[in-house]
Phi, psi and omega in degrees: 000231208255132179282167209235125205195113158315136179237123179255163195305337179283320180313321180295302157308293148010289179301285195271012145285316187289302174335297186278344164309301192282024168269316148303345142305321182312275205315312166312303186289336154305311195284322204280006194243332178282336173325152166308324181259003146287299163326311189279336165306323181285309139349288186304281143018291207272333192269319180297344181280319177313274197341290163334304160303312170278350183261335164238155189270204199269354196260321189094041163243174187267158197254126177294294183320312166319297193300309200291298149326301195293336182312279161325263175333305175295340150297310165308319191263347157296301164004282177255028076040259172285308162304304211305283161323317197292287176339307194280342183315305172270051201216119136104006180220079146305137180256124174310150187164000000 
């Protein structure tokens, strides 16, 4: 079977000094991934990679139509937006008194 090796008591310890070291590393890098602004970095981070991906091809050049569509779309929902505020403007906002 399994070769069989004694371990001695300095071994041990040792073994449970390195042990609670990378653990407490482990717990830094846990709290520090949990912050807000690490979550929004990453976030931000991840939607500029989409952005990216989706607007140039794999050479890294820009894809124009693409841009253009995204362009587009994105004018349309300001857009309708903007009616959207302008319409609701007069509705519902009385002044107390």
């Amino acid at each position: 079977m399994g070769e069989q090796t004694s371990t001695s008591p300095a071994d041990i310890e040792a073994e449970i000094v390195e042990t609670r070291a990378r653990l407490a590393s482990t717990i830094d890098e846990l709290a520090i991934r949990a912050q807000p602004k690490e979550i929004a970095r990453r976030q931000a981070e991840s939607a500029k990679a989409k952005v990216v991906e989706a607007t140039h091809t794999p050479e890294g050049d820009l894809r124009v139509e693409r841009v253009g569509a995204i362009a587009a779309g994105s004018a349309v929902l300001l857009g309708l937006a903007i009616l959207r505020r302008r319409h609701q403007g007069g509705r519902g906002h009385r002044s107390r008194g």
